[in-house]
C-alpha positions in Angstrom: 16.0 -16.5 -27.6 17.0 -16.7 -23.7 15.2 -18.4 -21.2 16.5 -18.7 -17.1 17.1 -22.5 -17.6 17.6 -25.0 -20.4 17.4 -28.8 -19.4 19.5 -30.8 -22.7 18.2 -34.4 -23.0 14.4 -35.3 -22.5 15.1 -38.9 -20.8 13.9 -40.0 -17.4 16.7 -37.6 -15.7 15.8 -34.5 -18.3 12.1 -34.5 -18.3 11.9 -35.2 -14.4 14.3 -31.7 -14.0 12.5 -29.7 -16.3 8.9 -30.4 -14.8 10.2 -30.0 -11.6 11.7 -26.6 -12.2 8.7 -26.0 -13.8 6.7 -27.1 -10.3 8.8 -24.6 -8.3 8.4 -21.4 -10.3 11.3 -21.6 -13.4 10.6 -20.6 -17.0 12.3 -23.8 -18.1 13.1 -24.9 -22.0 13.9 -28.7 -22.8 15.5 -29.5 -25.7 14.9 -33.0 -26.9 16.6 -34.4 -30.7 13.8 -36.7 -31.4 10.8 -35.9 -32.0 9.3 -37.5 -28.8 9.9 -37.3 -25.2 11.0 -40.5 -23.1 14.7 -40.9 -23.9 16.9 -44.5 -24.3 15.0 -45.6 -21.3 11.6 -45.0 -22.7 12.0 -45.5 -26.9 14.7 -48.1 -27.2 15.8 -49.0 -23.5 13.6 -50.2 -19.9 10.1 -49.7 -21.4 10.2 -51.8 -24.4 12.4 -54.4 -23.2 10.4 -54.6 -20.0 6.9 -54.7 -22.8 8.7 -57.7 -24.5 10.3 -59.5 -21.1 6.4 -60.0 -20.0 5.8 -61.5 -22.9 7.9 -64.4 -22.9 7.8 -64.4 -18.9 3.8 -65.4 -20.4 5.1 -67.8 -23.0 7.8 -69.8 -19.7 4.8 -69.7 -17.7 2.4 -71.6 -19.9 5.0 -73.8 -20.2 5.7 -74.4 -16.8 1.7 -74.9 -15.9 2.3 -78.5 -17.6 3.7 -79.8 -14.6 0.1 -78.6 -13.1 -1.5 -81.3 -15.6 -3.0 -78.1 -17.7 -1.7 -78.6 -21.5 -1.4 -75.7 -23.9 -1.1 -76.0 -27.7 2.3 -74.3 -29.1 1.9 -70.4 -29.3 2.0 -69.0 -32.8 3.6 -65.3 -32.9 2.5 -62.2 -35.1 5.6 -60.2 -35.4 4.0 -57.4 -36.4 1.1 -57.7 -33.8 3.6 -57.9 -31.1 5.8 -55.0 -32.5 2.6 -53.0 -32.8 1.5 -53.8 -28.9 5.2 -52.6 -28.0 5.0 -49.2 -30.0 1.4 -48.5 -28.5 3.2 -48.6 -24.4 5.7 -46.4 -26.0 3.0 -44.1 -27.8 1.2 -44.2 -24.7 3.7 -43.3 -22.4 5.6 -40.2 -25.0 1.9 -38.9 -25.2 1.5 -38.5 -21.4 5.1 -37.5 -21.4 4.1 -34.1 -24.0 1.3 -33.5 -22.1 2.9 -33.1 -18.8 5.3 -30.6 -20.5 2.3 -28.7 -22.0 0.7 -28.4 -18.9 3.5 -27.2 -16.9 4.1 -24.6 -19.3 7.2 -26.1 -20.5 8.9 -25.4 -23.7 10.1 -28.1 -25.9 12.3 -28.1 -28.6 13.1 -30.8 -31.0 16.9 -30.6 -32.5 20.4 -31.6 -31.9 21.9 -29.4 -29.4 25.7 -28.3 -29.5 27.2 -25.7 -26.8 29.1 -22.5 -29.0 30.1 -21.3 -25.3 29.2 -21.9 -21.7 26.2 -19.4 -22.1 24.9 -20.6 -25.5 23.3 -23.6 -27.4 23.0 -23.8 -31.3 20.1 -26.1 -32.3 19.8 -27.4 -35.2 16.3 -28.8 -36.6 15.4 -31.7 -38.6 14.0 -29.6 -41.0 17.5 -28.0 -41.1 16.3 -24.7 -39.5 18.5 -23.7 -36.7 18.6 -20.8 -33.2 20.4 -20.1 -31.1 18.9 -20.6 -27.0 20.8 -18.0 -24.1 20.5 -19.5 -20.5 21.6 -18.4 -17.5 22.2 -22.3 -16.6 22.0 -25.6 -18.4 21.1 -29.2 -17.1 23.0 -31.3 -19.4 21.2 -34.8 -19.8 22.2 -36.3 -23.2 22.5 -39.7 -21.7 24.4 -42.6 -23.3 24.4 -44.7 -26.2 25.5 -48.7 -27.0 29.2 -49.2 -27.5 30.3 -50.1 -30.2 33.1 -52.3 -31.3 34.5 -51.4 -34.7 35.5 -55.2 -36.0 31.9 -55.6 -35.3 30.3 -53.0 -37.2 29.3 -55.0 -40.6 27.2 -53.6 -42.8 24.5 -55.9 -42.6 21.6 -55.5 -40.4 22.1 -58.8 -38.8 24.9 -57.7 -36.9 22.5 -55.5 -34.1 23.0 -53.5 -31.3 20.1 -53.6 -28.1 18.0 -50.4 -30.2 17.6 -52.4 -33.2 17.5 -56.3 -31.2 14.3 -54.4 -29.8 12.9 -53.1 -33.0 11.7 -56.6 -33.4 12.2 -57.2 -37.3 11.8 -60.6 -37.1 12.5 -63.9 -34.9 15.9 -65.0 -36.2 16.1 -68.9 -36.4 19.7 -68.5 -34.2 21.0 -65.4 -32.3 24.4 -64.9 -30.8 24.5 -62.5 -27.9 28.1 -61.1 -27.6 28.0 -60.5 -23.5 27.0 -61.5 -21.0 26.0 -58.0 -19.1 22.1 -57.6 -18.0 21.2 -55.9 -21.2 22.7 -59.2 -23.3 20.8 -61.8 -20.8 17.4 -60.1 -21.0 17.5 -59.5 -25.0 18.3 -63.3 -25.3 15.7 -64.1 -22.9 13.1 -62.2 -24.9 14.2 -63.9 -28.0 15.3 -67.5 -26.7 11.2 -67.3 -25.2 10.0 -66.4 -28.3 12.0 -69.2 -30.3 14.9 -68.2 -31.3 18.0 -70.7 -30.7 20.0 -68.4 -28.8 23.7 -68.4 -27.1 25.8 -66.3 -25.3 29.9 -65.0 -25.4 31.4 -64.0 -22.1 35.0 -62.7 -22.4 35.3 -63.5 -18.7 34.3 -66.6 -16.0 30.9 -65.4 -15.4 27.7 -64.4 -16.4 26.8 -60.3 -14.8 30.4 -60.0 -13.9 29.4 -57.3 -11.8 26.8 -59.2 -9.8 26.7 -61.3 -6.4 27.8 -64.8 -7.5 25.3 -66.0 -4.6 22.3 -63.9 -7.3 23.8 -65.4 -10.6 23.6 -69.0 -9.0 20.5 -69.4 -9.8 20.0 -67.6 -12.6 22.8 -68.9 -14.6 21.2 -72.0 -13.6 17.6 -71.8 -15.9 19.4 -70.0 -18.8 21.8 -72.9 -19.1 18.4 -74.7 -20.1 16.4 -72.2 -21.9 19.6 -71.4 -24.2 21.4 -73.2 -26.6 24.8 -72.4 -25.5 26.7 -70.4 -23.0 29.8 -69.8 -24.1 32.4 -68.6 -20.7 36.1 -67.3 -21.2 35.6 -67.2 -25.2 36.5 -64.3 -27.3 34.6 -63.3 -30.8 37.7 -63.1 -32.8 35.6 -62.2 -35.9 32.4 -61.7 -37.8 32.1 -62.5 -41.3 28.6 -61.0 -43.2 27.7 -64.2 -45.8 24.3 -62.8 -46.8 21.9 -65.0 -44.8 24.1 -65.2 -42.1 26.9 -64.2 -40.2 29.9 -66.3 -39.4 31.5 -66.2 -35.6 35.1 -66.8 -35.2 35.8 -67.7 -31.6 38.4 -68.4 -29.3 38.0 -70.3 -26.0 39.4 -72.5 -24.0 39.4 -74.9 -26.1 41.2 -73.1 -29.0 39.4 -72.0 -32.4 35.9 -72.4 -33.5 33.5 -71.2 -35.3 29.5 -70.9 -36.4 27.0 -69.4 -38.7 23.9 -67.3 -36.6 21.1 -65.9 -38.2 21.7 -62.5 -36.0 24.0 -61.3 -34.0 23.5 -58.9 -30.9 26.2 -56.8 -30.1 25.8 -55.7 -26.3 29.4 -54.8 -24.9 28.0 -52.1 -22.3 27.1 -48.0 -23.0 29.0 -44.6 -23.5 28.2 -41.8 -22.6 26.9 -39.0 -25.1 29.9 -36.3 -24.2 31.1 -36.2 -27.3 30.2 -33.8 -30.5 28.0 -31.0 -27.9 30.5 -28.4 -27.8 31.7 -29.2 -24.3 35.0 -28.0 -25.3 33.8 -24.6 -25.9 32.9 -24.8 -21.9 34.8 -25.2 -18.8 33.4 -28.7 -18.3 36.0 -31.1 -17.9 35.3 -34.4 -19.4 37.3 -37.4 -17.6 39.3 -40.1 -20.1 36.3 -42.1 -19.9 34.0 -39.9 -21.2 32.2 -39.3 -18.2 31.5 -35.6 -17.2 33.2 -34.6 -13.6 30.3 -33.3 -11.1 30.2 -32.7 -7.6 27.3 -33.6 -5.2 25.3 -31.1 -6.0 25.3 -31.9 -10.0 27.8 -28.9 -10.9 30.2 -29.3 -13.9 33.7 -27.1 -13.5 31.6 -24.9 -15.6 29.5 -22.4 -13.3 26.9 -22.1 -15.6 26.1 -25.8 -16.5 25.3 -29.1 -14.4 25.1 -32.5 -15.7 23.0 -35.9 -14.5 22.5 -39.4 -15.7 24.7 -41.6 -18.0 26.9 -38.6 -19.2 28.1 -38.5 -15.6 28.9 -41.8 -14.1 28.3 -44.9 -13.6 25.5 -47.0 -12.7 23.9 -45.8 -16.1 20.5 -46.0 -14.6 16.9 -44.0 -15.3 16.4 -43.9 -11.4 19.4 -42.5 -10.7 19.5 -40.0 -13.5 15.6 -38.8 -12.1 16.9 -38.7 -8.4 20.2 -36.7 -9.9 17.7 -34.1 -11.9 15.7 -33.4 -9.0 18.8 -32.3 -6.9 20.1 -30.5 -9.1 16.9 -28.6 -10.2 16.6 -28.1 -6.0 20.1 -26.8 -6.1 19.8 -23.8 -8.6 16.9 -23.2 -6.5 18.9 -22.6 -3.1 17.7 -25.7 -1.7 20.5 -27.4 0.6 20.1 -30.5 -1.9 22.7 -33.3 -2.3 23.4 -36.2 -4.0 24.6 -38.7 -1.4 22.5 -41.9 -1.8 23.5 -44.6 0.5 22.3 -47.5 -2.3 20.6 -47.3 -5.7 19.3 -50.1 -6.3 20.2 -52.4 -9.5 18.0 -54.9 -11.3 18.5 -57.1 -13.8 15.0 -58.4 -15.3 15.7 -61.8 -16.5 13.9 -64.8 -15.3 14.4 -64.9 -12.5 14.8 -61.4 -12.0 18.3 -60.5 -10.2 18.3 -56.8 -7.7 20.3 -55.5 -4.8 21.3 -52.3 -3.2 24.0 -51.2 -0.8 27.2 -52.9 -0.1 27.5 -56.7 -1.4 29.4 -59.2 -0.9 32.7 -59.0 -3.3 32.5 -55.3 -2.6 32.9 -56.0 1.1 35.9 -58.7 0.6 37.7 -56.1 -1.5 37.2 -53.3 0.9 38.5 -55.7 3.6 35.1 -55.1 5.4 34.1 -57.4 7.7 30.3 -58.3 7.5 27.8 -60.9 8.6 25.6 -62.7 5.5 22.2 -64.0 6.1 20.7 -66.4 3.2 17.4 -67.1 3.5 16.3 -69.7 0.1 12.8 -68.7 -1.5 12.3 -73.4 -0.8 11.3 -72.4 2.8 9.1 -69.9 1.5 5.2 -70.9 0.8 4.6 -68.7 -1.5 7.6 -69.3 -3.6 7.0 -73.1 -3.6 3.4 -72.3 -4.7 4.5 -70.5 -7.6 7.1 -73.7 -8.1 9.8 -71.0 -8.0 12.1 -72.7 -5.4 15.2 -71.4 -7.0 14.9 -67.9 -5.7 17.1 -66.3 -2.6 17.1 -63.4 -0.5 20.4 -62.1 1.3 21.2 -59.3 3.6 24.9 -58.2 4.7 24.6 -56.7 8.1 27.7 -54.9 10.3 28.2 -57.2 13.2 28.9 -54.6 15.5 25.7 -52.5 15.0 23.5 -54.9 13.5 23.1 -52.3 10.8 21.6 -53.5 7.5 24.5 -52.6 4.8 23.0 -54.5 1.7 20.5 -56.6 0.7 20.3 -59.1 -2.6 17.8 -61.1 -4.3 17.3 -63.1 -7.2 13.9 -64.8 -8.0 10.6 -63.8 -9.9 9.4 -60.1 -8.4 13.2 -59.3 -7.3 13.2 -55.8 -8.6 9.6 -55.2 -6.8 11.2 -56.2 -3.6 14.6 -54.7 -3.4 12.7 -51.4 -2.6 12.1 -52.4 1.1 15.9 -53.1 1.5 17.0 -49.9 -0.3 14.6 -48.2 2.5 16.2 -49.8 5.1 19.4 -48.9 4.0 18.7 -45.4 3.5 17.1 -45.0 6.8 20.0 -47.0 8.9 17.6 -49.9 9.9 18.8 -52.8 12.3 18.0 -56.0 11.7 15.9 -56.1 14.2 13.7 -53.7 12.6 13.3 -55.2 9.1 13.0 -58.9 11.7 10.1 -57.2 13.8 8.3 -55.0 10.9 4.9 -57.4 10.1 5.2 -58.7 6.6 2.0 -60.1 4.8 1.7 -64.2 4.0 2.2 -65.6 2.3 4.2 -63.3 0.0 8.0 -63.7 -1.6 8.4 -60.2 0.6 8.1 -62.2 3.7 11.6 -63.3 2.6 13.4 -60.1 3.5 12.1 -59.9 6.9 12.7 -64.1 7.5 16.6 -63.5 6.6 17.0 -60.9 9.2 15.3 -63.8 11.5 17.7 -65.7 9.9 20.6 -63.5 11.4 19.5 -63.8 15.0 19.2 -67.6 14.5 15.4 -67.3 14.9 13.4 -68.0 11.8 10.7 -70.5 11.9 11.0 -72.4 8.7 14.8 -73.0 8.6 16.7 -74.2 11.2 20.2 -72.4 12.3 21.8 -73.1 15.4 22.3 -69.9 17.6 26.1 -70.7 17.3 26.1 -70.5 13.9 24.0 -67.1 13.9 25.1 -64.3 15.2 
């Protein structure tokens, strides 16, 4: 079998090339290994998480309507009920998903790909049938998979990676969450909502280590209360399986512990799925980290095949992976296309939700860059003290000399709704002044980017800063 263009991986970067080429005129084949299209992000990543985030973001508001004088009685949960709602937004969203691909005319097959040279794919079936698929060029998409730590692996199912934490078997009485990274905080979130006595391990100072401390603030603030423990500077030393538990050997700062958890959830970060495709029966070159090398226009070393999404680079996001397939798809297709954002913008959907885009703030200091940082706090905001969601921030950096909006930050409920205006403004090379003078509805938590860029001049109306302290 030969076809003009094979796209390997069916995530948010694979399918969103393959319909595309499909859009502008390619015979396209995408080959998927399970039996449904969607990907990490879509079967055990964003989707399902997000599904089970909005149901304890339900559960913290009910509670928090008691300071309201309105009273509800103590939820009871249906595990099964709620694992069933969960599979039906996947069901949906893998139907619409085959759909698509039937009605662009494009082919899909199911089976684990492997590359026998830089022109050929052997795939294997489930069923243990195998072909082999000709292309004239290749998309490689095979995304990326939990890390693993080997002193970790038990074999016990209580010791869990984030696929299984969101299979939902059950609502342990106590969960350990080993890091402290955005997949860690929203997992324990989900869990510490729905009941579960939950704490953290960070190997370093800080919660989101990658994060604006200004953004963590706040955040690291509520979790202190809606977890049982946050444990900073402590190492997991060892895990014990004792049947109907696991035992935690720690070591902090103040020397040896340890304690017995129901489950654990192992969430140390991703790799990327380079390994065991036959890459090294290519040109591609394969960097000591895993990553595949590409250049802006999504090319491997290998003239024949490209690469997007988590098996080439960090930030391991769907948006970027979809915004990487699409140039690439352009390129083979003689478009001038490039992949040169100026921000792609992060979010970390906790409660409250952390996002930003563009340059921040430790990134600035290290770069020796000098910057000027507008705060504006969601307590001067009416819509935000409505809500009774004070805690909430919105920052912009801005170059001093220009008045050029370089990044933008914000932590609070609805963060990762709003940090789409300031990855606009970014892209486009807005001034303050323009995000300042663009008309923002009230009262909204949106309001709050345009108020800190009134906030840089010195002029917003419900916080007071000197002129000589602005800029």
């Amino acid at each position: 079998m030969h076809v003009p263009l094979v796209v390997l991986g069916g995530g948010p970067g694979g399918y969103a090339a393959a319909f595309l080429a499909a859009d502008l005129g390619m015979q396209v084949t995408l080959i998927e290994r399970d039996e449904r299209l969607g990907g990490t992000c879509l079967l055990r990543g964003c989707i399902p998480s997000k599904a089970l985030l909005h149901v304890g973001r339900v559960l913290a508001e009910a509670r928090e309507m008691e300071a309201w004088g309105i009273h509800f009685e103590r939820p009871s949960i249906d595990v099964d009920s709620l694992r069933g709602r969960k599979d039906k937004v996947i069901a949906t969203l893998t139907g619409g998903l085959a759909q698509l691909a039937r009605r662009r005319n494009v082919t899909v097959v199911h089976g684990s790909a492997r590359f026998a040279d830089s022109s050929t794919l052997e795939v294997a079936a489930a069923d243990g049938s195998s072909q082999k698929i000709s292309f004239d060029h290749c998309i490689l998409a095979s995304g990326s998979r939990p890390a693993k730590i080997p002193a970790f692996d038990l074999p016990t199912p209580r010791v869990m990676d984030s696929t299984q934490a969101l299979e939902m078997a059950d609502i342990p009485e106590s969960l350990l969450v080993i890091g402290g990274g955005y997949i860690g905080l929203e997992m324990g979130t989900v869990y510490a909502e729905l009941g579960s006595r939950v704490s953290v391990v960070e190997l370093t100072d800080t919660l989101l280590p990658g994060a604006d401390r200004d953004l963590v603030k706040p955040l690291q603030q509520r979790l202190e209360k809606l977890f049982e423990k946050i444990l900073m500077k402590t190492k997991v030393v060892k895990l014990e399986d004792r049947g109907d538990s696991v035992l935690v050997h720690f070591e902090g700062p103040e020397g040896p512990s340890q304690r017995s958890f129901s489950r654990v959830l192992v969430a140390v970060g991703r790799r990327p799925n380079s390994d065991g495709l036959g890459l090294e029966n290519t040109q591609v070159r394969v960097n000591a980290k895993g990553f595949v090398d590409v250049d802006g226009q999504q090319r491997t070393a290998d003239p024949k095949i490209l690469a997007i999404g988590d098996v080439c680079g960090e930030p391991m996001l769907a948006h970027r992976a979809s915004h990487q397939g699409k140039v690439a798809v352009e390129a083979l297709h003689g478009e001038p296309a490039l992949f040169a954002p100026r921000a792609i913008p992060a979010v970390v959907f906790t409660d409250p939700e952390i996002a930003w885009a563009g340059l921040t703030e430790s990134e600035a200091t290290a770069q020796g860059r000098v910057v000027e940082i507008s705060r504006y706090p969601w307590a001067a905001s009416g819509r935000a003290q409505a809500l009774g969601r004070t805690e909430g921030l919105t920052k912009i950096l801005v170059d001093p000399e220009t008045d050029t909006v370089l990044g933008v930050g914000m932590v609070g409920p609805g963060a990762g709704e709003l940090v789409a205006e300031g990855t606009l403004a970014i892209e486009m090379g807005c001034s303050a002044r323009d995000l300042s003078e663009t008309i923002h509805p009230h009262p909204t938590l949106g309001e709050t980017v345009a108020f800190s860029a009134e906030n840089y001049f010195g002029l917003a109306t419900e916080i007071y800063r000197p002129r000589a302290e602005a800029r």
